[in-house]
C-alpha positions in Angstrom: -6.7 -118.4 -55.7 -9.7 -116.5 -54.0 -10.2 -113.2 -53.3 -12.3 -111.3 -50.4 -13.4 -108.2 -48.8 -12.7 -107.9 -44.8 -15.1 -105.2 -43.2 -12.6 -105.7 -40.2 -9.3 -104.7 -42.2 -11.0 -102.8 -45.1 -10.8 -99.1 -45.3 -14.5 -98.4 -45.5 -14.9 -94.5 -46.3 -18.2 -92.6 -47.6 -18.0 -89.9 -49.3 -20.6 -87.3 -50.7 -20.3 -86.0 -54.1 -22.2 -84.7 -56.3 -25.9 -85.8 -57.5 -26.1 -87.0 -53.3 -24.5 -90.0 -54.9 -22.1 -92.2 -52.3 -19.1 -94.2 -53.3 -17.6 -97.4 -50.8 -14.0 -98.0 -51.1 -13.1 -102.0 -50.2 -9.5 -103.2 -50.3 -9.0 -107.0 -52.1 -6.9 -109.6 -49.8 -5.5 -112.5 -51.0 -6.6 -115.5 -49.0 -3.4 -117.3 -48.9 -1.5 -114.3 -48.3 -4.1 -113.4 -45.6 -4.1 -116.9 -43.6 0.1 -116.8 -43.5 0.6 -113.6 -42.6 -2.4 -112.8 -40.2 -4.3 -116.8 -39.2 -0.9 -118.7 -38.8 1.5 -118.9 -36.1 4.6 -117.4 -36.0 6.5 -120.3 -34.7 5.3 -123.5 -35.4 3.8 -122.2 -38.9 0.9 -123.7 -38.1 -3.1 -122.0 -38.8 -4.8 -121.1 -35.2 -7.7 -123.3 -34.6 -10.1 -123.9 -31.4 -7.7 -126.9 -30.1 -4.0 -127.7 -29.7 -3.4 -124.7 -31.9 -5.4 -121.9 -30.1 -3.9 -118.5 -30.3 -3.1 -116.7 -27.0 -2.4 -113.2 -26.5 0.8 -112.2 -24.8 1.3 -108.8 -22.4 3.7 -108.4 -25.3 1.0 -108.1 -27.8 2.0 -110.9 -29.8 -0.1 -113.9 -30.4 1.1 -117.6 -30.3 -0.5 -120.5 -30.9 -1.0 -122.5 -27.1 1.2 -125.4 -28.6 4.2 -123.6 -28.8 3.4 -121.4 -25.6 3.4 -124.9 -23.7 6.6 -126.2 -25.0 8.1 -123.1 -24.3 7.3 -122.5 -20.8 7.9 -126.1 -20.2 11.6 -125.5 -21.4 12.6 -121.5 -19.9 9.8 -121.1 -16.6 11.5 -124.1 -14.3 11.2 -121.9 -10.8 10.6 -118.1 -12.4 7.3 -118.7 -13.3 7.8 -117.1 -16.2 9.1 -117.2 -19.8 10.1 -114.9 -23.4 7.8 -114.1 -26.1 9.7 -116.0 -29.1 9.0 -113.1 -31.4 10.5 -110.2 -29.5 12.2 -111.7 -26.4 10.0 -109.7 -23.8 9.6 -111.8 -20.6 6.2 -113.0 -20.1 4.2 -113.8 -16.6 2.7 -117.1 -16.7 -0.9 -116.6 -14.5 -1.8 -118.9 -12.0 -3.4 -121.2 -14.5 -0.8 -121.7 -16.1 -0.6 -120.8 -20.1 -3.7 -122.2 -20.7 -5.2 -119.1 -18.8 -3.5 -116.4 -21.0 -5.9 -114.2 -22.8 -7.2 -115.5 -26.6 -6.3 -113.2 -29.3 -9.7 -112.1 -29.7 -9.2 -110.5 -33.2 -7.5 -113.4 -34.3 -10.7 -115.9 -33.5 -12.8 -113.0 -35.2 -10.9 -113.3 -38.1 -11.0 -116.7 -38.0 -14.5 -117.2 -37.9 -15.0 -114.5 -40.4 -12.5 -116.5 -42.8 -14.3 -119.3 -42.1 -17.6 -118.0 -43.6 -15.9 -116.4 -46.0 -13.8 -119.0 -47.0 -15.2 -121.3 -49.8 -13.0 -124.4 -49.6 -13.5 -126.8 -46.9 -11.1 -127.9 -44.4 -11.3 -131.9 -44.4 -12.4 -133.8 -41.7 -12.3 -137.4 -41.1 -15.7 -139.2 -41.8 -15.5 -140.5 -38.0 -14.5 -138.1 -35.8 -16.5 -135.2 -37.5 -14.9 -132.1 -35.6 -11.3 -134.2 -36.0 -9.1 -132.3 -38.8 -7.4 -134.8 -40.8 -3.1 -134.7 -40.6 -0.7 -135.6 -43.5 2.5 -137.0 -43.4 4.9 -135.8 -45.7 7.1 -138.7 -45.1 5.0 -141.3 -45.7 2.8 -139.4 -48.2 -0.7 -140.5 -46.0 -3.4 -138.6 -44.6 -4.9 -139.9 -41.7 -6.9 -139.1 -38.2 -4.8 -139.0 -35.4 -8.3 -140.4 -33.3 -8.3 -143.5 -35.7 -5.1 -144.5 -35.8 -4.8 -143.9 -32.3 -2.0 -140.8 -32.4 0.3 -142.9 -34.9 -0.3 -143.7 -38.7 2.6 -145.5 -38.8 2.4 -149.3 -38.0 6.1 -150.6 -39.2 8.7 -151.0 -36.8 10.5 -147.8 -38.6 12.2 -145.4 -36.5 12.9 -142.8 -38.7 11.1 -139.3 -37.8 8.1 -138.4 -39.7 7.1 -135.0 -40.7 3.3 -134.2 -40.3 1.1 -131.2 -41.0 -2.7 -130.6 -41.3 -4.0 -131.7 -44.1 -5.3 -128.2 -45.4 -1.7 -126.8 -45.0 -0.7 -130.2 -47.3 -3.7 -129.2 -49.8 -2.4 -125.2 -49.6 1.7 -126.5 -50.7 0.1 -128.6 -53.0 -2.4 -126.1 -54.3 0.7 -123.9 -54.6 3.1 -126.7 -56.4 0.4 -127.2 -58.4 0.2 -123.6 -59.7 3.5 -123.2 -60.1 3.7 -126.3 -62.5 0.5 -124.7 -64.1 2.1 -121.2 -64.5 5.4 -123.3 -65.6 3.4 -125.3 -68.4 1.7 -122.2 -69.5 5.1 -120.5 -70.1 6.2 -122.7 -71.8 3.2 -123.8 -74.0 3.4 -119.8 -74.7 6.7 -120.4 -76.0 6.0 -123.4 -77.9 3.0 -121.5 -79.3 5.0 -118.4 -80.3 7.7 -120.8 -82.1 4.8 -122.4 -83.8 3.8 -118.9 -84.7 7.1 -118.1 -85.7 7.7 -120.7 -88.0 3.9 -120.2 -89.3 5.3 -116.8 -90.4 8.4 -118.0 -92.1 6.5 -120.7 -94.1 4.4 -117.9 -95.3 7.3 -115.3 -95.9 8.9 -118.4 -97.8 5.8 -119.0 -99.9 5.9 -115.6 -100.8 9.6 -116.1 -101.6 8.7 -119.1 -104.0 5.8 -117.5 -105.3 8.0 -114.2 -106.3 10.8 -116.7 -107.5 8.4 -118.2 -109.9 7.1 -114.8 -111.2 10.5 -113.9 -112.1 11.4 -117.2 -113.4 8.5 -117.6 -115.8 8.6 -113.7 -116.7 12.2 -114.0 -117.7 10.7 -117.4 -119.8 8.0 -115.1 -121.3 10.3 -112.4 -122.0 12.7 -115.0 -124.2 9.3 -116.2 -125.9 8.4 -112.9 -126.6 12.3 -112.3 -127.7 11.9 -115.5 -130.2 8.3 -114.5 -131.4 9.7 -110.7 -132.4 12.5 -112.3 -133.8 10.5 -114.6 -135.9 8.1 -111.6 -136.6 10.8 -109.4 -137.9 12.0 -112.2 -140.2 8.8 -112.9 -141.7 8.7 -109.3 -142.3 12.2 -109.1 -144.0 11.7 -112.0 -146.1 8.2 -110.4 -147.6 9.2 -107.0 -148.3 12.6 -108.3 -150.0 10.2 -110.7 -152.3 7.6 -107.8 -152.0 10.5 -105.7 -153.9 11.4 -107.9 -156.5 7.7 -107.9 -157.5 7.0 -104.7 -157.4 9.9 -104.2 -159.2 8.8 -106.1 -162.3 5.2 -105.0 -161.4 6.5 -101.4 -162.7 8.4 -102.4 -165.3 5.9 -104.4 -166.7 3.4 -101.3 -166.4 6.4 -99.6 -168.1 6.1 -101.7 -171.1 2.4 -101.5 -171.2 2.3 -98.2 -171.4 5.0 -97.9 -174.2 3.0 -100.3 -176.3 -0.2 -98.4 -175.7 1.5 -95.4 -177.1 3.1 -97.0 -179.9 -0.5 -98.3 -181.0 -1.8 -95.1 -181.0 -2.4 -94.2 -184.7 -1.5 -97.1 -186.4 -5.0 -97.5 -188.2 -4.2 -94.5 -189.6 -0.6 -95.7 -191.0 -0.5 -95.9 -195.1 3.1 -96.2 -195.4 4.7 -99.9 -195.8 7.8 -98.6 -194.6 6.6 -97.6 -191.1 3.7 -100.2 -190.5 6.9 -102.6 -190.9 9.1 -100.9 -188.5 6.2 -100.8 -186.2 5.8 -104.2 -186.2 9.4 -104.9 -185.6 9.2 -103.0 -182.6 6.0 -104.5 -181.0 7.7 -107.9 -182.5 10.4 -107.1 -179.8 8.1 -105.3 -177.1 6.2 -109.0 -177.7 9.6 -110.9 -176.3 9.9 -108.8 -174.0 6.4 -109.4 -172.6 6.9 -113.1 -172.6 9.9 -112.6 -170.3 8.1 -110.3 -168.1 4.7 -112.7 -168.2 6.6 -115.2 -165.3 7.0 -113.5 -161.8 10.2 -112.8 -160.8 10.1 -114.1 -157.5 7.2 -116.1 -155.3 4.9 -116.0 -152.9 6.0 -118.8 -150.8 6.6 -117.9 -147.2 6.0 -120.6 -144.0 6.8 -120.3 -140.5 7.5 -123.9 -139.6 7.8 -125.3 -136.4 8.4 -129.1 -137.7 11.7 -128.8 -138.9 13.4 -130.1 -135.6 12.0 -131.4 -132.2 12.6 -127.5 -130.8 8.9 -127.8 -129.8 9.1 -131.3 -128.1 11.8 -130.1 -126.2 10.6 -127.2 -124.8 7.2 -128.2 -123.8 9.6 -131.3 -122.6 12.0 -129.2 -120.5 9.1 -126.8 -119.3 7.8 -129.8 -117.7 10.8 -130.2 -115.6 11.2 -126.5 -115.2 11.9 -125.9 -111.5 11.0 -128.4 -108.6 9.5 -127.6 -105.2 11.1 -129.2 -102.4 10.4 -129.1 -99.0 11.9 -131.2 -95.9 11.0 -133.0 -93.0 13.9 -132.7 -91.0 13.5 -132.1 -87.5 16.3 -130.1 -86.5 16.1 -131.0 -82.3 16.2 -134.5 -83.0 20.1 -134.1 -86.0 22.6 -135.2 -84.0 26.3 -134.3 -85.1 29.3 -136.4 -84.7 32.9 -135.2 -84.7 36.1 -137.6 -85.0 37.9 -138.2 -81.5 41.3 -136.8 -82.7 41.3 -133.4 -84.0 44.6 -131.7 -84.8 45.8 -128.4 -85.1 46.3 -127.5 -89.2 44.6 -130.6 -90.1 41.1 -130.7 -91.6 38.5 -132.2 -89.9 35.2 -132.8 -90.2 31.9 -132.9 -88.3 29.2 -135.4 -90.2 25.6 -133.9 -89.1 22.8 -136.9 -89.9 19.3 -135.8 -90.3 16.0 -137.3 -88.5 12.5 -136.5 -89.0 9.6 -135.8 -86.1 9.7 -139.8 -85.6 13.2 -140.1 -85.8 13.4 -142.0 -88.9 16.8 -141.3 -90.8 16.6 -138.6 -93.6 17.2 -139.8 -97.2 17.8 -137.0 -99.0 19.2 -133.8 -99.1 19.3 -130.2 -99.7 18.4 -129.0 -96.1 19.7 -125.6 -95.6 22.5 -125.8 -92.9 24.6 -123.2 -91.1 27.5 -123.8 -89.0 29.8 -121.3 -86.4 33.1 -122.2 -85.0 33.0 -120.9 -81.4 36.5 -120.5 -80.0 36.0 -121.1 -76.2 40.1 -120.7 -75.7 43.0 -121.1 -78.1 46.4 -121.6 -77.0 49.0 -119.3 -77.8 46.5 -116.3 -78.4 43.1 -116.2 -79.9 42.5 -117.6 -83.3 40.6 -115.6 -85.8 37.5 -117.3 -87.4 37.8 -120.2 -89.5 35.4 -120.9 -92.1 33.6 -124.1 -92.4 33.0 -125.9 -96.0 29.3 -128.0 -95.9 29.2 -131.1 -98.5 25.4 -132.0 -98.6 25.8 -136.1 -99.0 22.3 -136.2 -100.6 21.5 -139.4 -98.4 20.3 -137.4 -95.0 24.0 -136.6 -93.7 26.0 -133.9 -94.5 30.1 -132.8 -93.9 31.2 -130.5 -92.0 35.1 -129.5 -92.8 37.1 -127.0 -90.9 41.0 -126.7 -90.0 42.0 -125.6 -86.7 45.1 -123.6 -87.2 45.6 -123.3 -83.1 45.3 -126.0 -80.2 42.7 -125.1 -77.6 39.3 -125.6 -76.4 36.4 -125.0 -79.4 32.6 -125.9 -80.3 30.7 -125.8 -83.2 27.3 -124.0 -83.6 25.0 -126.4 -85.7 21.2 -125.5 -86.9 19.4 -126.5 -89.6 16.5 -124.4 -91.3 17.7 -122.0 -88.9 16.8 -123.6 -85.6 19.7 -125.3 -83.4 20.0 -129.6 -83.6 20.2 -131.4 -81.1 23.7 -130.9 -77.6 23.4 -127.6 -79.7 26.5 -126.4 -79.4 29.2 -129.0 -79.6 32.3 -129.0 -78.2 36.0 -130.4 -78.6 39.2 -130.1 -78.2 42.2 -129.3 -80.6 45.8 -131.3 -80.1 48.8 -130.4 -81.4 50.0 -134.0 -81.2 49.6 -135.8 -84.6 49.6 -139.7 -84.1 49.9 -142.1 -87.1 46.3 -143.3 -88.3 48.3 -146.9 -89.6 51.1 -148.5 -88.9 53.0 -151.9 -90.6 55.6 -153.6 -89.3 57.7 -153.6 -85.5 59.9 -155.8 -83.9 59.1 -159.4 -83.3 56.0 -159.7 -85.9 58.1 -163.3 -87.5 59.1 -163.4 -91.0 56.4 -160.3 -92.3 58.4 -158.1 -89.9 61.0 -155.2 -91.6 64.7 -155.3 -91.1 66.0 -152.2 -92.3 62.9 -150.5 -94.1 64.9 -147.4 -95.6 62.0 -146.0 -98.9 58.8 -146.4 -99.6 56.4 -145.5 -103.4 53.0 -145.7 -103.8 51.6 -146.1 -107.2 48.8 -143.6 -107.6 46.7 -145.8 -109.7 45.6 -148.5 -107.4 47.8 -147.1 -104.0 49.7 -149.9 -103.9 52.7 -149.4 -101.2 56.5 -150.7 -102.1 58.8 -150.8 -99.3 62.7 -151.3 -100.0 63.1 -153.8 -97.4 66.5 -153.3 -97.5 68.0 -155.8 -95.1 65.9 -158.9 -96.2 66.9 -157.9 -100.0 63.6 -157.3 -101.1 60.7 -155.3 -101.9 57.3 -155.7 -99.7 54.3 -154.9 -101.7 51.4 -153.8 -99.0 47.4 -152.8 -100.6 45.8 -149.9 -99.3 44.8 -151.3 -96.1 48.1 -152.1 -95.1 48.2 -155.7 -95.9 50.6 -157.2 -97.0 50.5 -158.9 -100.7 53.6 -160.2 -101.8 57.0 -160.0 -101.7 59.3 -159.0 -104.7 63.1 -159.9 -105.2 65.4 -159.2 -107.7 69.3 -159.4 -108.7 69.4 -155.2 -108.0 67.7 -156.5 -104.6 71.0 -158.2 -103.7 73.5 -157.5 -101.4 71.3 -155.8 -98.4 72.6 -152.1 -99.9 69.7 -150.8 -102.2 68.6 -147.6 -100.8 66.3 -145.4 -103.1 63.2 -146.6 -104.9 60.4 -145.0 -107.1 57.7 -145.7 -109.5 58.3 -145.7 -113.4 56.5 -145.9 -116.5 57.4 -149.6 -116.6 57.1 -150.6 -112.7 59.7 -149.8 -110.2 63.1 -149.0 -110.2 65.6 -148.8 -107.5 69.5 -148.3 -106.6 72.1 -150.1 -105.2 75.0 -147.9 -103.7 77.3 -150.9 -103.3 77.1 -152.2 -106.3 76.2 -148.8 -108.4 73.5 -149.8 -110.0 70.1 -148.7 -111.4 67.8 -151.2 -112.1 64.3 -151.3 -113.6 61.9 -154.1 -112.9 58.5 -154.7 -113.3 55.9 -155.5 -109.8 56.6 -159.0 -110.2 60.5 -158.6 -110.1 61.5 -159.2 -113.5 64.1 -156.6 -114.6 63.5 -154.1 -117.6 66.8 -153.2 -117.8 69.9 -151.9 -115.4 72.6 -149.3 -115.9 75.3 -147.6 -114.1 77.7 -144.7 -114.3 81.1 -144.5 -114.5 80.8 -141.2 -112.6 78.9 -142.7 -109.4 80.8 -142.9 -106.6 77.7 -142.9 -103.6 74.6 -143.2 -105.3 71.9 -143.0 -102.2 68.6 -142.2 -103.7 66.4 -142.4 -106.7 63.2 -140.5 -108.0 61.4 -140.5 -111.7 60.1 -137.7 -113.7 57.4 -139.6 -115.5 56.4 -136.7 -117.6 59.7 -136.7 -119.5 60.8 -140.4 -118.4 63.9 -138.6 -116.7 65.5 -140.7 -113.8 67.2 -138.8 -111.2 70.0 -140.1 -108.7 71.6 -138.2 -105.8 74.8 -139.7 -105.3 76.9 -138.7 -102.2 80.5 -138.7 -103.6 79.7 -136.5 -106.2 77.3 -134.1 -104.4 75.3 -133.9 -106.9 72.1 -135.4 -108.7 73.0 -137.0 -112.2 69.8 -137.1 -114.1 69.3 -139.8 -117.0 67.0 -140.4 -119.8 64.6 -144.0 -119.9 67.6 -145.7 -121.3 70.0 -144.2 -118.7 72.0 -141.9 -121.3 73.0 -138.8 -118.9 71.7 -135.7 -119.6 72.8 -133.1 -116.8 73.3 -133.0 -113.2 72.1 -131.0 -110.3 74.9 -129.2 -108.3 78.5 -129.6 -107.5 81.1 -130.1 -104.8 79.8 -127.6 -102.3 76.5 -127.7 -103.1 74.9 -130.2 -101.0 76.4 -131.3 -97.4 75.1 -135.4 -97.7 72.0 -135.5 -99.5 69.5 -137.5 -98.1 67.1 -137.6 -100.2 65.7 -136.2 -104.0 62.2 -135.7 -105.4 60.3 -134.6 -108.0 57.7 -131.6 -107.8 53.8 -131.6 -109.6 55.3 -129.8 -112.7 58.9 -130.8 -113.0 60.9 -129.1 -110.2 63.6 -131.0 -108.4 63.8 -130.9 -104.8 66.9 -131.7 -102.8 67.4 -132.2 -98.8 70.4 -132.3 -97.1 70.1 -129.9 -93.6 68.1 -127.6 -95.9 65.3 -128.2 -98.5 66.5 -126.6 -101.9 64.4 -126.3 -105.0 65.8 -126.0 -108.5 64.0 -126.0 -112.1 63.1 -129.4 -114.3 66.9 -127.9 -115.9 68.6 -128.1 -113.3 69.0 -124.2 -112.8 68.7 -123.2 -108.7 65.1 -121.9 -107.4 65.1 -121.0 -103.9 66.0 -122.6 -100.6 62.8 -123.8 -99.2 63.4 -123.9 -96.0 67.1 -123.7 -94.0 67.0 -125.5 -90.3 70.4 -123.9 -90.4 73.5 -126.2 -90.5 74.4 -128.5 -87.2 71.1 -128.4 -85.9 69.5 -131.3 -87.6 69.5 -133.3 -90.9 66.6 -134.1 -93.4 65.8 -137.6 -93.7 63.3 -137.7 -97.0 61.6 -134.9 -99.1 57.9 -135.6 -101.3 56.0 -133.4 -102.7 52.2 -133.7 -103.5 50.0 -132.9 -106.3 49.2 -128.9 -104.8 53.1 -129.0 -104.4 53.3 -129.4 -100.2 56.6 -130.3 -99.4 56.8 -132.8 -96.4 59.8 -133.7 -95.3 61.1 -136.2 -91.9 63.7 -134.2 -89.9 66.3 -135.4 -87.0 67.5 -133.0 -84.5 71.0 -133.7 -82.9 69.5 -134.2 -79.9 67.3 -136.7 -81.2 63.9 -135.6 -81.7 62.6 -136.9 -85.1 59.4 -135.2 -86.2 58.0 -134.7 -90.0 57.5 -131.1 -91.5 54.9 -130.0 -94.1 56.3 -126.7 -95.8 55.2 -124.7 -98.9 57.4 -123.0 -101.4 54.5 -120.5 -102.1 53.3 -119.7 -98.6 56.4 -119.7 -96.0 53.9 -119.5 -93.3 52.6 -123.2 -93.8 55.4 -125.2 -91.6 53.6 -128.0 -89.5 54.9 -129.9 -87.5 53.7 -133.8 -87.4 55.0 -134.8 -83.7 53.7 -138.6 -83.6 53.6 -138.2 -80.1 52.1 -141.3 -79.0 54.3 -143.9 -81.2 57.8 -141.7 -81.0 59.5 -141.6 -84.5 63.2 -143.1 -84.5 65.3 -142.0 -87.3 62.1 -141.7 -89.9 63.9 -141.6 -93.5 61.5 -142.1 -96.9 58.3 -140.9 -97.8 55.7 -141.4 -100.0 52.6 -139.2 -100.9 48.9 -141.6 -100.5 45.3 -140.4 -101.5 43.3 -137.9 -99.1 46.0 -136.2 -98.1 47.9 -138.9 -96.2 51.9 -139.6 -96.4 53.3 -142.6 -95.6 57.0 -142.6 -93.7 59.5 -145.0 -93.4 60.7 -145.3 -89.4 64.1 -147.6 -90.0 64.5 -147.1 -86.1 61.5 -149.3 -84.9 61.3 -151.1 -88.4 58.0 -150.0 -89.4 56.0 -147.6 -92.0 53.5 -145.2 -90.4 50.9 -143.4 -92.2 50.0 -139.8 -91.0 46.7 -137.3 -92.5 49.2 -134.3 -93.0 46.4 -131.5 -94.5 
């Protein structure tokens, strides 16, 4: 973009000051801003040249280029002989001449000739017609000379308008585009550079980090050497003064002795008397013994530090060796992508699995980049939801989890960066249902001779999740695998008669009852009965459930509103409840330590006794009816209800916090008159539906 000085619009001013000195003032123009506000017409937005373009002078003042002037007066003179200036609407005398005889704008062809030696740029001309300023054609994107091509650059039988301009205003848009997209690039290479920058810094504050870490790592290691070498120290020390003591001790007494003997020796070439030489030698005879058991050092000078008694050494030199590790990463967090399931529901936990790319984008294989997460809550339903807190499982292959519950339906995204800066469709947003759908389903009407016909319990043994369904009205027991397929089908003699209606998992197999003919009977997976018993006191026994733990069976039985509860070889040993207790129990289960759960309109909880708990949870009576009651492993209770007016819907409740009560809706496959239930792995529960002869399994936490 040049720059120049106008001596025609520049203030010039002299001053004198002091020292005779004087000082020129000058004003700086922009050129561009110069040609379009002061070189270019007004109304066709064209520059003023010498041709087709020549600025005239108005009485008005104003100055328009003769092109427009001639398409003007062509269109408003007709008989008047005159026409309005189109800048301020003044009505203008066309001279005898016609418009071509108007005055020039004299100060506009000075400026232009003063811009055009002050100008530095050329305006183009076509090699041919020297004086001929080449157009462009912003439709066809083609400069040409209108002399060569004869007034048209356009040889196709095309129609459609074309929009030319001279080729220097072409150059000027494009000069501008082009600086534009220069000052955009700049920006944003500033930007990139001052990331860079940033991320220069934070590799150097985490350096510095490390480098601290280490120091404190190592010093603590020193100090526990140091610890260890005092220690070691302090024994040698202990050990030599106590054998320092002992020998010291008989050091003295031996210097004692000495000294006893010296003065017993004193005189005795002067002794004359037998009596007293021969005492005298008695005594040194016993000072003599005395010196023999002194002549052996009490204790010894033996005292080692040794360092080969174990491989303590080996170890440590082994274990500083693998003392710490510096990772780093090449994760490039604009290229992770996150994935979230297509179903999320309300109280359920989901999850978001984040996989990690480098620069190339080459899947990560490893782990341990540090990830943040944020729950944005864009609109919850039924009032805002406070924040929810998101657990991160690091996968160690590249991907990580993500696992949040959504406690509300509503509109929510998730905030995802790694190492601080945001992955890629950063955030990421989804929506939150209420409406809870099964995730499997076995069994409906018409599937041949695999299909259900009056499907009334289910039991999953947690070992190998093998599902048993009482298939109640083909007299049998349909055994399923964990993917819902079907693997056999077991039939027995307790099978018979097309009345069984409870069935759970014991110690042995299964074991199931028949309320028509009374019985219990236990049978191992391939049908073979254990043993069987009955009661003289059942009048309506309608369900069944085992207490592993103590081998306890229980049976609800309708007649007697009660539960009887037997040992393993069906001797009773109590029952839960009385006439009045229960209104039809439906079903009876068995809590993670021992507690015995009851439905009937209400849930009611009582002790592995037998002794009354609590009422769970009370619909309140005529409103609806429980249809089955399990409990899993963290003690959930979930439960299938029936409303009199025919919705049927599951429930997952809590003894210890009343204000877990979720409702599963299955709103896309309706639930009709949904009865047992059975606890599977990951938090799933599998449900009988006896109305469209099927089992559905539902993720219920």
């Amino acid at each position: 973009m040049s720059l120049f000085c106008c001596p025609l619009i520049t203030r010039l001013g002299e001053r004198m000051i002091s020292m005779n000195s004087t000082l020129v003032e000058t004003v700086s123009i922009n050129y561009e801003d110069f040609n379009e506000s002061f070189l270019t017409c007004g109304t066709c937005l064209c520059m003023y040249d010498g041709n087709e373009h020549t600025p005239k002078l108005l009485q008005c003042s104003h100055t328009v280029c003769l092109h427009c002037l001639t398409r003007i007066a062509a269109s408003q003179t007709r008989d008047t002989g005159s026409f309005r200036c189109p800048i301020c609407r003044e009505l203008i005398t066309i001279p005898r001449g016609g418009v071509s005889a108007l005055p020039p704008s004299f100060l506009v062809n000075q400026l232009l000739d003063l811009m055009s030696r002050q100008r530095r740029e050329v305006i183009p001309k076509c090699s041919v017609h020297i004086n001929q300023e080449l157009l462009f054609c912003e439709t066809c994107d083609t400069v040409f000379c209108t002399l060569c091509t004869g007034g048209s650059h356009n040889d196709s039988t095309n129609s459609c308008e074309h929009t030319i301009i001279p080729f220097s205003i072409a150059i000027k848009r494009m000069s501008e585009i082009l600086l534009y997209k220069a000052n955009e690039c700049i920006s944003k290479l500033t930007q990139a550079q001052e990331g860079v920058t940033s991320e220069l810094n934070r590799l150097n504050a985490a350096k510095d980090k490390c480098l601290e870490h280490i120091d404190i790592t190592f010093q603590q290691i020193q100090e526990a050497i140091n610890k260890r070498k005092q220690e070691m120290v302090d024994q040698v020390n202990q050990m030599c003064n106590e054998k320092k003591r002992v020998l010291e001790e008989q050091h003295g007494l031996i210097e004692n002795e000495k000294n006893k003997v010296e003065q017993e020796c004193q005189g005795l070439q002067y002794q004359v008397e037998v009596r007293n030489i021969t005492q005298k030698i008695e005594i040194l005879t016993e000072k003599l013994d005395t010196a023999f058991s002194l002549g052996e050092p009490r204790e010894n000078a033996f005292l080692t530090c040794d360092f080969s008694l174990n491989d303590s050494l080996d170890q440590i030199q082994q274990h500083l060796g693998i003392l710490g590790k510096v990772r780093t990463s090449t994760t490039f967090p604009s290229l992770c992508t996150a994935q979230i399931q297509e179903n999320i529901v309300a109280g359920i936990e989901s999850c978001i699995t984040l996989t990690t790319v480098d620069y190339h984008g080459n899947a990560r294989k490893n782990g341990g980049d540090p990830i943040q997460a944020d729950i944005l809550i864009v609109m919850a339903e039924q009032g805002p939801e406070p924040t929810f807190p998101i657990r991160i499982h690091d996968c160690d292959d590249g991907t990580y989890k993500l696992y949040f519950r959504a406690r509300k339906s509503g509109r929510y995204g998730v905030k995802i960066s790694v190492m601080d800066r945001p992955i890629k469709d950063n955030p990421l947003y989804f929506d939150v249902t209420d409406h809870n759908n099964p995730v499997a389903m076995y069994g409906t009407r018409g599937s041949g001779k695999d299909e259900f016909n009056q499907p009334v319990a289910v039991a999953i043994d947690e070992r190998d999740q093998t599902v048993y369904v009482l298939d109640t009205g083909n007299s049998r027991i349909k055994v399923l695998n964990e993917l819902f397929e079907c693997v056999k089908h077991v039939t027995n003699d307790g099978l018979l008669g097309r009345s069984c209606t409870g069935i759970a998992i014991s110690n042995n197999g299964l074991v199931v009852v028949n309320w028509r003919t009374k019985i219990v009977t236990e049978l191992t997976t391939d049908g073979e009965t254990v043993k069987a018993f009955t009661n003289n006191a059942f009048q309506e026994p309608i369900d069944i459930a085992v207490d592993k733990s103590y081998g306890h069976i229980l049976v609800a039985d309708n007649g007697m509103s009660c539960v009887f509860v037997f040992d393993e070889e069906g001797k009773i040993l109590f029952q839960v409840g009385k006439k009045g207790t229960f209104s039809l129990i439906s079903s009876v289960s068995i809590g993670p330590t021992g507690e015995i759960f009851v439905v009937d309109t209400r849930v009611q909880m009582f002790s592995a006794k037998g002794d009354f708990m609590e009422v769970v949870y009370d619909e309140g009576r005529g409103k609806g009816r429980y249809g089955g009651v399990v409990i899993d492993s963290e003690g959930r209770i979930i439960a299938t209800r029936t409303e009199q007016k025919g919705r049927s819907y599951l429930q997952v409740l809590c003894s210890n916090d009343k204000t877990i009560n979720q409702c599963i809706d299955s709103h896309d496959s309706k639930l009709k008159r949904p009865g047992g239930l059975a606890v599977a792995n990951d938090h799933h529960v599998i449900v009988v539906d006896l109305g469209n002869n099927c089992i559905k399994k539902y993720k219920y936490w």
